[in-house]
C-alpha positions in Angstrom: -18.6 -3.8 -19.0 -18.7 -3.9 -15.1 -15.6 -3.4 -13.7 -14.8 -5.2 -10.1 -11.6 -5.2 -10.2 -10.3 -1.5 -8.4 -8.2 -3.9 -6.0 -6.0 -4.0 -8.7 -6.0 -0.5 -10.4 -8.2 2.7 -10.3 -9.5 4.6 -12.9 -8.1 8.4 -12.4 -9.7 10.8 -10.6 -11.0 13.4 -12.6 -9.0 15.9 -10.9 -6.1 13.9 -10.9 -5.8 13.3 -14.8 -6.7 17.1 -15.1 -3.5 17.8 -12.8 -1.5 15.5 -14.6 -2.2 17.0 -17.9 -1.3 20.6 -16.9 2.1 19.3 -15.1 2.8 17.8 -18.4 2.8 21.2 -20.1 4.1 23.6 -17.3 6.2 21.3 -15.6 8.5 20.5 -18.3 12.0 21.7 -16.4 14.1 19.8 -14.3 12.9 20.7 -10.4 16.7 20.3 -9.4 17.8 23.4 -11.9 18.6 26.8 -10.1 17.1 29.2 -12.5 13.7 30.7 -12.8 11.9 27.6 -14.6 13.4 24.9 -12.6 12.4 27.1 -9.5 8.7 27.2 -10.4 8.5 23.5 -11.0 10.6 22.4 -7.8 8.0 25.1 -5.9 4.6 23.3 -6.9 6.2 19.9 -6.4 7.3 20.8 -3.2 3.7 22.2 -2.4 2.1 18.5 -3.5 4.6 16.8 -1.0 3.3 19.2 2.1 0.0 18.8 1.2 0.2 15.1 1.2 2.8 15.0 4.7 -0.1 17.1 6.5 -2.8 15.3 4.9 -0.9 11.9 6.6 0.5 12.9 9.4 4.1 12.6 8.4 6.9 15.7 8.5 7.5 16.7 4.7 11.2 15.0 5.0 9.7 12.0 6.0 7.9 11.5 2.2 10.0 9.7 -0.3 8.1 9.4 -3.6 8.9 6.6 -5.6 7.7 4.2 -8.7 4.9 2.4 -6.1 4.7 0.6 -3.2 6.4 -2.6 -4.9 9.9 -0.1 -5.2 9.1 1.4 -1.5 8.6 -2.3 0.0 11.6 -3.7 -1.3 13.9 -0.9 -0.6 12.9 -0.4 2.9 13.7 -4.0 3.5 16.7 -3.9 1.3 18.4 -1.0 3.5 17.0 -2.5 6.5 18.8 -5.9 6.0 21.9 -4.1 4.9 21.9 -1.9 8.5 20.5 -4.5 10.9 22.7 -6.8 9.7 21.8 -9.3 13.2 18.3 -10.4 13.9 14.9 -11.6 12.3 12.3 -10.1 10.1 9.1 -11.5 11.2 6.2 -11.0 8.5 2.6 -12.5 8.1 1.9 -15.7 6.2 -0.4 -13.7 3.6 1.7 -10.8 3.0 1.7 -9.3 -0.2 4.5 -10.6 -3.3 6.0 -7.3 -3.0 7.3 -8.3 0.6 7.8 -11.8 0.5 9.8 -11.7 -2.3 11.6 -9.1 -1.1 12.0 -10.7 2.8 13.6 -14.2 0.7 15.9 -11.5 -1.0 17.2 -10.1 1.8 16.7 -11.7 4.7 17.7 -15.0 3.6 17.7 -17.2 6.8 16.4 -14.4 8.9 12.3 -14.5 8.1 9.7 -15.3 10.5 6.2 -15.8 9.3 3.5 -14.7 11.9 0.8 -17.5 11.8 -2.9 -16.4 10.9 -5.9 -17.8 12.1 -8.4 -19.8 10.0 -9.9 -15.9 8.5 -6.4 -14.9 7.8 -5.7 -12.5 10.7 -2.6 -12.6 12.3 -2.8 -14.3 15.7 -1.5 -11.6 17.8 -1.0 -13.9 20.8 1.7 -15.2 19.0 3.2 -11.9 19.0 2.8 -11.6 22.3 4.3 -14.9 23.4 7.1 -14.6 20.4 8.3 -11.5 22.0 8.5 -12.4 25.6 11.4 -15.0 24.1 13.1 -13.1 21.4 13.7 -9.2 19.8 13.2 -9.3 16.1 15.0 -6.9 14.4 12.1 -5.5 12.0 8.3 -6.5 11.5 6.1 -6.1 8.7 2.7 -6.6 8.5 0.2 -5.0 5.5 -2.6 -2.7 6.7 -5.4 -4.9 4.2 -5.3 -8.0 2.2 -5.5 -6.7 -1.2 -7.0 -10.2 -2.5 -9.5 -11.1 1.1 -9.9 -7.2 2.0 -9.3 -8.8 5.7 -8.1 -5.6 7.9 -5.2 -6.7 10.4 -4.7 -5.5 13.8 -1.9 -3.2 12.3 -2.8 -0.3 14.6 -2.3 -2.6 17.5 0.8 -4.2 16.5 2.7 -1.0 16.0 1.8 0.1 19.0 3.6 -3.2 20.7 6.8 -2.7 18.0 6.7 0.8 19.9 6.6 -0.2 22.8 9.6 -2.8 22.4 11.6 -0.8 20.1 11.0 -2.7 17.5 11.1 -1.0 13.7 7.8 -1.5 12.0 6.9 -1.7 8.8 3.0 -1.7 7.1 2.2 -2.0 3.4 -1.0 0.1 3.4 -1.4 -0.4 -0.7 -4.8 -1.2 -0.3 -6.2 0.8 2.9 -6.5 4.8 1.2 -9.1 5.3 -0.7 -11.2 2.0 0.7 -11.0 2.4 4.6 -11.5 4.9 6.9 -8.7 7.6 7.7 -5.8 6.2 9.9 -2.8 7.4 11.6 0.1 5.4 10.0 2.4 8.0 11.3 3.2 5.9 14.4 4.3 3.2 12.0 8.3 3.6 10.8 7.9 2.6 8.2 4.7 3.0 4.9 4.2 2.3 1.4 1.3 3.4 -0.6 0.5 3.5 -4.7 -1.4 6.1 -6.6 -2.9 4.0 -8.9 -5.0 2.4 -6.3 -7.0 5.6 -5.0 -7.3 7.3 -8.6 -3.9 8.3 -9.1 -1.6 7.7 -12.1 0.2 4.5 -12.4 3.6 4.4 -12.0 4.2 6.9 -8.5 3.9 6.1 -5.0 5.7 6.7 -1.9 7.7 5.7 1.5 6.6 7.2 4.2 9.1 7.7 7.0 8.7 7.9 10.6 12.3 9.4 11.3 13.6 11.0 8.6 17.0 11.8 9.9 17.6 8.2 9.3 16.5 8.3 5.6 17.2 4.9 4.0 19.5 5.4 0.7 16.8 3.9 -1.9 19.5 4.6 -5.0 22.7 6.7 -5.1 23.2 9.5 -7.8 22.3 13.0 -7.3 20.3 14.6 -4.2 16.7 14.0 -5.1 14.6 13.0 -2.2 16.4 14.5 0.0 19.5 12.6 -1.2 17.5 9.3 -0.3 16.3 8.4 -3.9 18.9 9.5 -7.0 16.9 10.9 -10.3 14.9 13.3 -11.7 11.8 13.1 -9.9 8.2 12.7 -12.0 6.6 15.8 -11.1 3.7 15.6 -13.3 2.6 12.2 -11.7 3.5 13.4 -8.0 1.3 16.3 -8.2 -1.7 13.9 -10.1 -1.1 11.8 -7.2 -1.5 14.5 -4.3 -4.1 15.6 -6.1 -5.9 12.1 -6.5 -5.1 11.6 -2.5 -6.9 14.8 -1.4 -9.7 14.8 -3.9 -13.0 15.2 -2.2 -15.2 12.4 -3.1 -18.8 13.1 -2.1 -21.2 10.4 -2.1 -18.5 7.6 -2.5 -19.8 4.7 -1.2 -18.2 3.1 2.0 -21.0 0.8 2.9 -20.0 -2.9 4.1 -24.0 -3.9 4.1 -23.5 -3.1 0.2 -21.0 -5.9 -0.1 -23.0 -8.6 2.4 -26.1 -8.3 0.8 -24.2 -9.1 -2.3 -22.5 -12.0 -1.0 -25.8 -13.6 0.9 -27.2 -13.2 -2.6 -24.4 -15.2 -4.1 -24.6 -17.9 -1.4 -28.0 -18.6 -2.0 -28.4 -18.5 -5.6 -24.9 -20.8 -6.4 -24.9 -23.4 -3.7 -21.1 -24.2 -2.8 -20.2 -20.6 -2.8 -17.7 -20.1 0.4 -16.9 -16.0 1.6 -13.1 -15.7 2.4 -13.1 -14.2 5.6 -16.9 -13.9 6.2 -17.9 -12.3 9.7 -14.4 -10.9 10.3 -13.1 -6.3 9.3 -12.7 -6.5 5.8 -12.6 -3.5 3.6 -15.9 -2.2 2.2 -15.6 -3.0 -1.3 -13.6 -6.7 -1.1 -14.9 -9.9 -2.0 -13.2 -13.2 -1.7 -14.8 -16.4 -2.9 -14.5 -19.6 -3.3 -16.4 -20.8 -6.3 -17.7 -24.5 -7.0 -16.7 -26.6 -9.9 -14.1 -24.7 -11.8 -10.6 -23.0 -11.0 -10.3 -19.0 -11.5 -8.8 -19.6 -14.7 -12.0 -20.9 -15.9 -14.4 -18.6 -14.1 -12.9 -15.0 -14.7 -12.9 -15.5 -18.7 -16.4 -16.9 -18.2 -17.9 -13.8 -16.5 -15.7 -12.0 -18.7 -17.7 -12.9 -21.9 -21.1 -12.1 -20.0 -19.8 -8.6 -19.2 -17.9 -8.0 -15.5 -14.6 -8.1 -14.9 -13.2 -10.0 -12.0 -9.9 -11.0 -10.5 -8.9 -14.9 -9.7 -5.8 -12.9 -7.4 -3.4 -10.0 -7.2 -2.7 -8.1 -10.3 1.7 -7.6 -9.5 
């Protein structure tokens, strides 16, 4: 079987999985305890969150691991609406579930959507014109479509949020592992997921700008730096770090690789149209319109004759 679907989930990294199977066995205690074994573990879990924090360009305070981006998008906006209680959210019309959902459950009445242009891009003019009129009170905008691979202008708009004040948010999900190295650090706010650059399922993290304004994700005990109550997964944090600064040599990053593939398509199934065709889309993304028949037709199809395929986000 051909797999085409690492949009969605990753197979581990074989340094990953090996981490995460000797964290199973060694780090067994409780990282919160005070004696010698709870010690140990809370010192090499401690060493896979500065490693990641330098790795990204964020202070060690300023990482929150959590279940995934889904729990680290809908927290953040869940303690932002509760402590900007005035003022709008303003997010793109394509964001991902995990925000949209999230923006109608807590900002009821209080969501803009930022148009996008005929590709899916935002239109950053509108931005622009929006903000010489009003002051939202947070925006949110992902890094890449996880279902187009289109690439917004995220760098850009944090730097006008910055500028104005103005808290922003980025679900970068789909951008590690896929695009080339960014500094999110100048965003406030970033969620990311293991599973999608060869980490375990399950693990992820918030990535903070400020954190002496941690966000209280769930009350309980002190965890996180008393942002996020529980005993923290160690063996998956520590697969994760290790997934995140795995060196992958000769791992493809070639968007000719993905054209030639899609001019091949075009000309061999006439009514074949390229979501956001001549526009920055990651690497390894296709989006297509196919003639005839409805995903729900086509992905068991190509199923049967051996590749697996997405008709749309997997959560």
């Amino acid at each position: 079987m051909a797999y085409f679907d690492w949009n969605a989930t990753t197979p581990m990294e074989p340094v990953a999985l090996e981490t995460l199977r000797g964290a199973l066995v060694e780090d067994w205690g409780n990282p919160s305890a005070p004696y010698r074994v709870g010690a140990a573990v809370r010192s090499r879990f401690e060493a896979a969150r500065e490693a990641m924090a330098a790795a990204l360009g964020f202070s060690p305070e300023g990482v929150i691991f959590t279940s995934g981006a889904t729990e680290s998008n809908n927290a953040y906006l869940r303690e932002m609406a509760l402590q900007l209680s005035e003022g709008e959210l303003w997010i793109s019309a394509v964001e991902h579930a995990a925000v949209r959902a999230a923006a109608a459950r807590w900002w009821p009445g209080r969501t803009r959507h930022i148009p996008v242009r005929g590709d899916g891009v935002i239109e950053l003019e509108w931005v622009s014109e929006q903000l010489g009129q009003s002051r939202p009170a947070l925006v949110s905008v992902m890094a890449a479509n996880n279902e187009t691979g289109l690439i917004q202008p995220w760098e850009e708009l944090s730097q006008r949020c910055a500028e104005a004040g103005i808290p922003f948010h980025c679900d970068a999900t789909q951008w590690w592992g896929r695009a080339p190295e960014a500094d999110f650090s100048q965003c406030t706010a970033v969620a990311m997921s293991a599973h999608k650059f060869g980490g375990p399922k399950g693990v992820g993290a918030l990535l903070l700008k400020s954190p002496e304004a941690l966000p209280r994700l769930q009350e309980g005990g002190s965890q996180e730096h008393g942002a996020r109550a529980g005993t923290e997964n160690v063996p998956a944090i520590r697969a994760m770090a290790a997934a995140f600064l795995a060196d992958r040599p000769g791992a493809p990053r070639q968007a000719q690789w993905r054209d030639a593939f899609e001019r091949r398509l075009v000309a061999e199934l006439p009514g074949v149209r390229v979501n956001g065709a001549g526009s920055p889309r990651l690497w390894n993304t296709s989006s297509l319109v196919l003639p005839d028949f409805s995903a729900r037709r086509w992905v068991p199809r190509l199923d049967r004759e051996g590749f697996q395929v997405s008709g749309g986000a997997a959560c």
